[in-house]
N, C-alpha and C positions, 0 to 999 in steps of 0.2 A: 700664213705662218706667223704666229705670235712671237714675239723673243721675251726673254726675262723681265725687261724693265718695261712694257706694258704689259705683263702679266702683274707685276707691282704694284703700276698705276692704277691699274681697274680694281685690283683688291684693297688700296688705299681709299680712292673713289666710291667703292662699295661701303669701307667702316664709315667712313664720314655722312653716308647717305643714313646708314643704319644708325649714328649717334644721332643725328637730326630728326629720325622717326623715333629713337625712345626718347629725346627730350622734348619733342613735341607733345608724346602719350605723356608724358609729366607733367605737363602744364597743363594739358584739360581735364587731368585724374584733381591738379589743386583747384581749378576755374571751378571742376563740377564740385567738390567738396565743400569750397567755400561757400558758393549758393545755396547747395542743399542747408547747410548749418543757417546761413542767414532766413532761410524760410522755412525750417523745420524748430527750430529756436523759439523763435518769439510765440510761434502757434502752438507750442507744448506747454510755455511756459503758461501760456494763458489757459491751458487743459489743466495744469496740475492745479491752478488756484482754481478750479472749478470742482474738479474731481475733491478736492482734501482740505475747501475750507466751506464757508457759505454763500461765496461766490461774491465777485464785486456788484458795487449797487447798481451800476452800468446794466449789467447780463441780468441784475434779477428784474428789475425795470422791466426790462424785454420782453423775459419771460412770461410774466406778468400781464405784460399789454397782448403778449401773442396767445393771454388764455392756457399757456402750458402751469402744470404745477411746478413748484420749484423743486421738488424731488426727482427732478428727471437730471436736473443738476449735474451730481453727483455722476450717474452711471453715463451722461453724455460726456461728462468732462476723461472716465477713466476709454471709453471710446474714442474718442480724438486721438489719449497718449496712444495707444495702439493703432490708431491710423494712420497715426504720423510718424512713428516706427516701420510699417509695412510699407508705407508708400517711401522713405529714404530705403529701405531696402532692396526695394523690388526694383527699383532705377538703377540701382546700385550698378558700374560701370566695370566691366573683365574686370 
């Protein structure tokens, strides 16, 4: 037979258990966020100067030496923005 005051404590027990799982879900919703922006970031950025200019002398070099034309450039670089779109989404967490 339960009495009032541990019918209290278990439902005080219960919130406290339940603020600790939604603060928990909050801090891996910002861990995973921040990560994704640190490695979705830099890799886009390096997509858009591909995709929308004539691409640094670094990437054309390469291209160059790998035998590709430099007009593939352009359509790999707006590919990447898009890949790197899809893949932050698709991870994307509840």
């Amino acid at each position: 037979m339960q009495t009032f005051a541990s019918t209290s404590v278990d439902a005080a027990i219960q919130a406290q258990v339940q603020n600790s799982v939604v603060k928990s879900q909050r801090r891996n919703k910002i861990i995973y966020w921040t990560l994704t922006l640190v490695m979705f970031l830099p890799a886009t950025a390096g997509a858009v100067v591909e995709a929308f200019t004539h691409g640094p002398a670094s990437i054309v070099k390469i291209m160059i030496a790998l035998g590709y034309p430099l007009y593939l450039m352009k359509p790999l670089g707006v590919a990447k923005i898009f890949g790197g779109i899809a893949t932050s989404r698709a991870s994307c967490p509840g």
